[in-house]
Structures are given as C-alpha cells and as structure tokens.
C-alpha positions, 0 to 999 in steps of 0.5 A: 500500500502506497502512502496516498492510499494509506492516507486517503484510507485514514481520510475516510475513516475519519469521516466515517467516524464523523458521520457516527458521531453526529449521529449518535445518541449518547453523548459517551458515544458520540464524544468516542467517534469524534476523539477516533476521528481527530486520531485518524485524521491527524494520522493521515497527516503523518503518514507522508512525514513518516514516508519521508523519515523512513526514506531518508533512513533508508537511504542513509543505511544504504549510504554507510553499507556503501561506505563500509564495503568501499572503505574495506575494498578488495582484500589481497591474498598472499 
C-alpha cells in the first residue's frame, strides 16, 4: 500500500467516524467517534512525514553499507 492510499484510507475513516458521531445518541458515544476521528485524521497527516523519515533512513543505511564495503575494498591474498 502506497502512502496516498494509506492516507486517503485514514481520510475516510475519519469521516466515517464523523458521520457516527453526529449521529449518535449518547453523548459517551458520540464524544468516542469524534476523539477516533481527530486520531485518524491527524494520522493521515503523518503518514507522508513518516514516508519521508523512513526514506531518508533508508537511504542513509544504504549510504554507510556503501561506505563500509568501499572503505574495506578488495582484500589481497598472499
């Protein structure tokens, strides 16, 4: 699953989550789908943040794996 996706998934549940809260009866209730949805959309505006922490993590490890078998080089045997 791609990050769009990911988020868009978390957008709609968040709305849906809305949706339960302006209809509910109980006030317990209806405060429950207001908190899940605020959760849920404020996670989908991590995601691509998140997304971009990862790569850059990701590409600093492939960076030192590069480095290390560089800096080791071919070893000569005698």
């Amino acid at each position: 699953m791609i990050e769009q996706d990911l988020a868009h998934m978390h957008q709609l549940l968040a709305e849906y989550h809305r949706r339960l809260a302006k209809q509910a009866v109980l006030d317990v209730v209806q405060q429950y789908h207001s908190d899940l949805a605020q959760r849920l959309a404020d996670e989908a505006a991590q995601i691509p943040r998140r997304t971009a922490i990862v790569d850059r993590l990701q590409e600093r490890e492939r960076q030192i794996r590069e480095d290390e078998q560089a800096s080791s080089g071919p070893r000569s045997s005698s």
